[in-house]
C-alpha positions in Angstrom: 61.8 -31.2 35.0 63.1 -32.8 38.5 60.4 -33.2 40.8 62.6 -34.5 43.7 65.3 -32.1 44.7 68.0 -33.7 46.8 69.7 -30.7 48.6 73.0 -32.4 47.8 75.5 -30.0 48.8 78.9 -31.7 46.7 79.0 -30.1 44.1 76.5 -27.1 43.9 76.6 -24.8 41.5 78.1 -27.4 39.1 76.6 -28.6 35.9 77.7 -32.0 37.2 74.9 -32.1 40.0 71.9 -30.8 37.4 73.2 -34.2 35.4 73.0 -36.2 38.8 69.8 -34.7 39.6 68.2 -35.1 36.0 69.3 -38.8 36.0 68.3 -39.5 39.8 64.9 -38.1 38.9 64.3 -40.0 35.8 65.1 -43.5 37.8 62.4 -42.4 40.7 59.6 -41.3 37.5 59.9 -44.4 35.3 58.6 -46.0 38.4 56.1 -43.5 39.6 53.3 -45.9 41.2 50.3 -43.9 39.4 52.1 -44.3 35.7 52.8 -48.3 36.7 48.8 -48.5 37.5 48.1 -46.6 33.9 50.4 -48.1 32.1 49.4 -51.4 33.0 45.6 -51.3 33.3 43.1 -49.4 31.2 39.2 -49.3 30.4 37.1 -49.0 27.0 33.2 -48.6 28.2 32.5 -51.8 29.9 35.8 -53.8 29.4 38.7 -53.8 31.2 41.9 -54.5 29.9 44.7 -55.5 32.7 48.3 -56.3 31.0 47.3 -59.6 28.9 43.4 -59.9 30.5 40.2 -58.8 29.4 37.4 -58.6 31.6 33.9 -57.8 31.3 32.6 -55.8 33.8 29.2 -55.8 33.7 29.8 -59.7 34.5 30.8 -58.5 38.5 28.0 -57.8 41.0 30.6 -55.5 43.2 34.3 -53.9 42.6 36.2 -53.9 45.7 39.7 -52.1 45.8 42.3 -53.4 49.1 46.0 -53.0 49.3 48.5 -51.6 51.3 52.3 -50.5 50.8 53.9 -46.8 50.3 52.9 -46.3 47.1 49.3 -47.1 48.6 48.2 -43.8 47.8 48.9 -42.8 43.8 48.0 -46.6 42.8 44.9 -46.1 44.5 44.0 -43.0 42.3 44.8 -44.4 39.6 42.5 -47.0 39.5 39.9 -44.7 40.9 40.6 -42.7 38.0 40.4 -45.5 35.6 37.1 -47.2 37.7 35.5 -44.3 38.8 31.6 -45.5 40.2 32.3 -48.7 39.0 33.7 -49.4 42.3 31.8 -50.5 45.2 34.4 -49.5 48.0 38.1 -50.1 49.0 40.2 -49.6 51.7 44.5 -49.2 51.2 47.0 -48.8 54.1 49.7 -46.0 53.4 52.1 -45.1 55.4 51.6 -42.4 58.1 52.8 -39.2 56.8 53.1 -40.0 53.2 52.4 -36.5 51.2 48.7 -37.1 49.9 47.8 -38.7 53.6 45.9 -35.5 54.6 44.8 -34.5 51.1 43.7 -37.4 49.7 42.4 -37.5 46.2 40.4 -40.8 46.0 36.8 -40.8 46.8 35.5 -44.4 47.0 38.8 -45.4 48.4 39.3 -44.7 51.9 43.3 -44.1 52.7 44.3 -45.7 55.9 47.6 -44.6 57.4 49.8 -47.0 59.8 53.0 -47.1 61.1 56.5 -48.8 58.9 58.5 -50.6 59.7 57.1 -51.2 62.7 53.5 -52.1 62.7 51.0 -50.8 65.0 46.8 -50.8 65.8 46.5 -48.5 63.2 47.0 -51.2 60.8 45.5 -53.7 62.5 42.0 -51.7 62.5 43.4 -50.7 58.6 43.3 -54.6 57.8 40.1 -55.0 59.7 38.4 -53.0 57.1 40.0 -54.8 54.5 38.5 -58.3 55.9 35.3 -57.0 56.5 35.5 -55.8 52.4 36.7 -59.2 51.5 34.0 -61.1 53.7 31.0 -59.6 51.7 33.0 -60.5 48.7 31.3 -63.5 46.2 32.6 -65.4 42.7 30.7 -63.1 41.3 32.6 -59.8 42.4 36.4 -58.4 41.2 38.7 -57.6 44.1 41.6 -55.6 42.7 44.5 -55.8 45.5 47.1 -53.1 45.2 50.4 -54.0 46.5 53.6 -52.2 47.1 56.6 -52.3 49.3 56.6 -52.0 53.6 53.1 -53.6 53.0 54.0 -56.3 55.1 53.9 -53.8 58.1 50.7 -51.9 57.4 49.0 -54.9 56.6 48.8 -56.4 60.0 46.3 -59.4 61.5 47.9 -61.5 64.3 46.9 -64.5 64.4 44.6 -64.7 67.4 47.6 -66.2 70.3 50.0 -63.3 69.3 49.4 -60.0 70.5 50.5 -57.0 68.6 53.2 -55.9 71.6 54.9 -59.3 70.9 54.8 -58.9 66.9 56.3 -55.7 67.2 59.4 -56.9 69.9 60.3 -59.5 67.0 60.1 -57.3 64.1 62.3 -55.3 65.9 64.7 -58.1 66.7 65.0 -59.4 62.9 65.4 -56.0 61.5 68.3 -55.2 63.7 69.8 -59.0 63.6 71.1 -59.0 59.5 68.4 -61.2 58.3 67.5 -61.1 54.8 63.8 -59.6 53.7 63.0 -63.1 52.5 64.1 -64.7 56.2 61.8 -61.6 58.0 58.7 -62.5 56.2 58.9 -66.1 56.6 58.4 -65.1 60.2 56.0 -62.6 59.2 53.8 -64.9 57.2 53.2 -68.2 59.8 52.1 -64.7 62.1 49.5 -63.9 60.2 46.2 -64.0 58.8 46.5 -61.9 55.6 50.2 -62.7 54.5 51.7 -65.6 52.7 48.2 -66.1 50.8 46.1 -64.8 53.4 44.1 -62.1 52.0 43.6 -64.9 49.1 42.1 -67.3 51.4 39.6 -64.5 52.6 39.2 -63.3 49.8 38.3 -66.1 47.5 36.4 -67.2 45.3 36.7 -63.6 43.9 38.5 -62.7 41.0 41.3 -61.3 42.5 44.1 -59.2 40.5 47.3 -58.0 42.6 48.8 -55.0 41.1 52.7 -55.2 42.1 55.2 -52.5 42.3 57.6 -55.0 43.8 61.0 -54.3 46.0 62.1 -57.3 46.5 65.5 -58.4 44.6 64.3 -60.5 41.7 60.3 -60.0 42.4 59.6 -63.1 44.1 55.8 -62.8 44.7 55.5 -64.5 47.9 58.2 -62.2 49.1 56.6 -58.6 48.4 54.6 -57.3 51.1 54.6 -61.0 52.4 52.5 -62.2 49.4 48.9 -61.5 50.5 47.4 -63.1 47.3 50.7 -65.9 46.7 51.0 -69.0 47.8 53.9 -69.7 50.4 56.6 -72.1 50.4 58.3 -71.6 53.5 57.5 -73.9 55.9 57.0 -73.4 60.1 60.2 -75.3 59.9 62.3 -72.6 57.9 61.0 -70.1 60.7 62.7 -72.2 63.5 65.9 -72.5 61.6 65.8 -68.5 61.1 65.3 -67.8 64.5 68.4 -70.5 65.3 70.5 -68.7 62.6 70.5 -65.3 64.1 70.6 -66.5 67.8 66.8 -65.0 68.5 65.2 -68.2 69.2 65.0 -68.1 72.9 65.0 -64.2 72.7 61.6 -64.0 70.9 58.6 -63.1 73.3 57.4 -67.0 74.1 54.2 -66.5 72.9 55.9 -66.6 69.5 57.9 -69.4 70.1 54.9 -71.6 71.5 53.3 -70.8 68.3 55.3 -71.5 66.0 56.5 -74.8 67.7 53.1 -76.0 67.5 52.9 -74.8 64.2 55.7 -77.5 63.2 54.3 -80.3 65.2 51.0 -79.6 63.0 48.8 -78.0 65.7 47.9 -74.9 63.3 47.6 -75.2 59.5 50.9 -74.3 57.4 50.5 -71.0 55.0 48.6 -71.6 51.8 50.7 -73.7 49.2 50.9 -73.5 44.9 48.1 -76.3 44.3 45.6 -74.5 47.2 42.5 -74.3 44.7 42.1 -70.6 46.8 44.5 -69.4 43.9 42.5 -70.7 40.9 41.3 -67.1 40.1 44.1 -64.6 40.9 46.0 -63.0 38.9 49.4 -61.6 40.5 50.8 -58.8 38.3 54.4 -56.7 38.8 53.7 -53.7 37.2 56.9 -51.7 38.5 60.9 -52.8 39.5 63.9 -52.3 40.4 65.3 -53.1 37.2 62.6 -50.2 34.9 64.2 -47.7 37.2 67.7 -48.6 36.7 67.3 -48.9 33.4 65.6 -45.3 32.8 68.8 -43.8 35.2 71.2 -45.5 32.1 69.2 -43.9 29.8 68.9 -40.8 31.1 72.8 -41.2 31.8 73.7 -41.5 28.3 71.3 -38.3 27.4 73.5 -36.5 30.2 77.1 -37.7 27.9 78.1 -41.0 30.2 78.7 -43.7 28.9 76.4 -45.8 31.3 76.1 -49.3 32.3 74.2 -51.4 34.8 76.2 -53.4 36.8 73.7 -55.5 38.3 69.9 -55.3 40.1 70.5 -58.4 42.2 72.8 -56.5 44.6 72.5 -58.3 48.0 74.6 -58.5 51.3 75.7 -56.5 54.4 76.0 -53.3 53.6 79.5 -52.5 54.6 80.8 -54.9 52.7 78.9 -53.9 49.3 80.1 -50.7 49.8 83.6 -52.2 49.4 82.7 -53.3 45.9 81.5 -49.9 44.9 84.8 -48.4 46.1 86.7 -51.4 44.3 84.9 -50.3 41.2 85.7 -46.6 41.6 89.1 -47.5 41.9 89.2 -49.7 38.6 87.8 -46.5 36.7 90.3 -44.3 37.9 92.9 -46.9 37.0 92.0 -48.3 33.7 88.9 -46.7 32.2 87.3 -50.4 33.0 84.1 -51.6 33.2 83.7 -48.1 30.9 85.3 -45.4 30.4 85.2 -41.8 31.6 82.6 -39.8 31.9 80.8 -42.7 33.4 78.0 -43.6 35.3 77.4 -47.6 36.7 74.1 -48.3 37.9 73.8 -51.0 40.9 70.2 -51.9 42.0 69.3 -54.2 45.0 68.6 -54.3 49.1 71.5 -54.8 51.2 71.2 -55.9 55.0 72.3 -54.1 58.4 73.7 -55.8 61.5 73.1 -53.5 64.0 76.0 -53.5 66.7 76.5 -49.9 67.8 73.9 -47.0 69.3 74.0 -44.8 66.6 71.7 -43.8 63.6 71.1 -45.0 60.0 69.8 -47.1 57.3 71.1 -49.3 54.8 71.8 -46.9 52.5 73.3 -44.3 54.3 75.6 -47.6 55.7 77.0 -48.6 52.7 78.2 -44.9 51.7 79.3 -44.8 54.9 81.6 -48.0 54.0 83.5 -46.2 50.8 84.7 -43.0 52.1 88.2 -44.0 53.5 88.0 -46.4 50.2 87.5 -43.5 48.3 89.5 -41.2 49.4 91.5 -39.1 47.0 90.0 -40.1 44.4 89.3 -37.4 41.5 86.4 -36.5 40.1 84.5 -39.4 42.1 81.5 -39.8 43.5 79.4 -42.6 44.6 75.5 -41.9 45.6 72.9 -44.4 47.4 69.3 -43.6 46.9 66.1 -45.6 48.8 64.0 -45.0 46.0 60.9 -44.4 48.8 63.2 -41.5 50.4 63.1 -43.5 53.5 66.3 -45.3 54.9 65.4 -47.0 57.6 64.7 -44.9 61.1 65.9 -41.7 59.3 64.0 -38.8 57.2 67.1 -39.3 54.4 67.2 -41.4 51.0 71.2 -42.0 51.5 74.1 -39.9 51.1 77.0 -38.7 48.5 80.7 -39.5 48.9 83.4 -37.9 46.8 86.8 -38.0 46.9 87.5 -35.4 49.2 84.7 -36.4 51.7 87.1 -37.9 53.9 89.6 -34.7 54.2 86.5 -32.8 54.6 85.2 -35.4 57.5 88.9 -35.2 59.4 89.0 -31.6 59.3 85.7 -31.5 61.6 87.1 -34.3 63.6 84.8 -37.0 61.9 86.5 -40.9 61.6 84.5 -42.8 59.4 85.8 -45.6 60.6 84.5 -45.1 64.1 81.1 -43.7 63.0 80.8 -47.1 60.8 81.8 -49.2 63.9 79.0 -47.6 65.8 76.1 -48.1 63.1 76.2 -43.8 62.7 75.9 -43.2 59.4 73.0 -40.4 59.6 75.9 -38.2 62.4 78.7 -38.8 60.1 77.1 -37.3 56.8 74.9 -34.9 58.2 76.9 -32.6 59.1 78.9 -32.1 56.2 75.9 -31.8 53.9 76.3 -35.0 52.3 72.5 -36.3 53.0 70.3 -36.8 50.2 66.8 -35.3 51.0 64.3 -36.0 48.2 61.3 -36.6 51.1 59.0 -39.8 50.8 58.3 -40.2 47.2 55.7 -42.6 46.8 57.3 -45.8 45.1 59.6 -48.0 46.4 61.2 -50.2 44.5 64.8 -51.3 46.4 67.4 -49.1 46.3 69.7 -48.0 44.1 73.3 -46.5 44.0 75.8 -44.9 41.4 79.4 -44.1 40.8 79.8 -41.1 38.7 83.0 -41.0 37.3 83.4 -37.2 35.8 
């Protein structure tokens, strides 16, 4: 059964699209955030059982539950389906207008929603809650810290000198400026209190377990969500040399400048590093990837009658020019059968990057299909598909877009040059109108993106 339906228009009333769809769907369930938490954590009367690690949990005075990320919400029912009274409270940030936002199913939980990517008070007062969990918090308690992608947004503490305006100008600047998710979040983490080991520091000496649903290109842990409960090492200095990569050193607000300037010179302490005894008692667990979805969408492929094969998960880079790689690929199956041969499906997982030059509207994903349609063109029985596995790329409501073939002779005949629209950063204008979008809504997990080439 498909629980996300797409409204792709290529190709309806096919039998081609029900495959797309069936193997799409699988990806997007084998990393549904509330089957990660189950599969990952149970109980047995008193014990608990997390992965590898027992616990005993009459041994903990209090059970606190934090976390924050779009998958917020079904992790947090799972565990309060697993813990039920057990727990003493939590608090997760969510993202504003996920699905269970306003019918929330968690009782002991509380579900606070904030702005992404963009943080805002919302999850400033979110994370106050959270600090004021962790501050009652002893070595005798269990703080279970539930972590998934964008939490680096709802999880927001300034540092006292930076005000919140300020952190949201430079968020803006290094999401528009081609930085890498790694780059952002070195920046992220010297500007806070609760990232790059923060929500350890407050939170110790708890045993804390962080439950991961990571999307972040090769899981790094002080990466996802700005690694509340990792340690860091990135350095003030590797914040200066970001801001002088991407020219945005003198265009930061100066409050963040000053800081971080002083920050080098050792006026404020560096972030949390490996051998901080803070980390003694946490447990940092990934319980959901990039690679478990892709790797469900090959199986699910090869139920469908493709022969399927994952390309890669560490896909990286400016959009535009990955996209040229997909199309090179396409290409090579029409010619010679080769990396496999028709009917085929290639699976290629990963986060691409943006430089934003023109006015126009669109994310990553809807970018990089963008980039293949003159590649692509002519091309029979062809069709490449980019999918943010939260349904969310970037400023849009879309999860990224089909191309075909005969895209581009259907684009020209409504007077639409892809090469124009690309030129301007107006991905979203270009496919919208031709029914090319894919529409799935805001699933819940997040784990990078992914994207296909079907060849039929």
């Amino acid at each position: 059964m498909n629980k996300f339906d797409f409204k792709i228009h290529s190709y309806a009333n096919d039998d081609r699209l029900a495959k797309i769809y069936h193997i799409l769907n699988s990806a997007l369930n084998a990393v549904d955030p509330y089957r990660a938490i189950l599969e990952n954590v149970r109980r047995d009367n008193e014990r608990l059982f997390i992965n590898n690690n027992r616990f005993n949990l009459n041994k903990f005075n209090s059970i606190y539950i934090i976390g924050a990320g779009k998958a917020g919400a079904p992790m947090a029912r799972a565990i309060e389906d697993i813990l039920g009274q057990t727990i003493t409270k939590g608090v997760v940030v969510i993202k504003q207008h996920s699905p269970q936002q306003s019918n929330s199913t968690t009782n002991k939980i509380k579900l606070r929603t904030a702005s992404h990517p963009i943080p805002n008070q919302a999850g400033v007062q979110g994370t106050s809650e959270i600090l004021q969990l962790l501050d009652k918090a002893t070595e005798n308690d269990l703080v279970l810290c539930l972590i998934s992608g964008g939490g680096s947004a709802l999880l927001t503490a300034p540092v006292p000198s930076i005000s919140l305006d300020d952190l949201q100008i430079m968020t803006k600047q290094l999401l528009t400026c081609g930085a890498t998710i790694h780059e952002i979040n070195t920046l992220r983490k010297h500007l806070s209190l609760v990232k790059g080991g923060g929500i350890a520091k407050h939170a110790a000496p708890a045993q804390i377990i962080s439950l991961i649903l990571s999307d972040v290109v090769g899981d790094p842990l002080d990466v996802i969500a700005s690694g509340p409960t990792s340690p860091d090492s990135t350095t003030y200095s590797d914040c200066i040399n970001i801001l002088r990569k991407y020219d945005l050193y003198n265009a930061i607000p100066k409050s963040i400048q000053t800081y971080i300037n002083a920050g080098n010179q050792g006026d404020y302490p560096e972030t949390p590093k490996p051998k901080d005894p803070i980390f003694n008692r946490i447990i940092n667990l990934i319980v959901g990837n990039n690679l478990i979805a892709a790797k469900a969408a090959q199986k699910q492929a090869q139920a469908e009658g493709f022969n399927a094969l994952i390309f890669s998960t560490e896909i990286q880079g400016e959009a535009r020019e990955v996209g040229k790689v997909l199309a090179a690929v396409a290409k090579q199956i029409t010619k010679s059968n080769d990396p496999v041969p028709r009917p085929a499906c290639i699976i290629f997982g990963g986060e691409t990057t943006v430089t934003v030059r023109g006015q126009g509207l669109g994310g990553r994903n809807l970018e990089l299909a963008l980039s293949t349609v003159s590649e692509v063109a002519g091309l029979e029985d062809i069709a490449i598909i980019t999918l943010a596995t939260d349904g969310d790329d970037g400023p849009t409501h879309t999860a990224g877009a089909i191309v075909t073939g005969e895209t581009y002779t259907r684009a020209k005949k409504r007077g639409l040059d892809p090469i124009k629209y690309l030129i301007n950063n107006d991905s979203y204008h270009f496919f919208e109108p031709l029914g090319n979008l894919l529409i799935p809504g805001l699933t819940e997990t997040n784990v990078n993106d992914l994207a296909f080439i079907f060849a039929f």
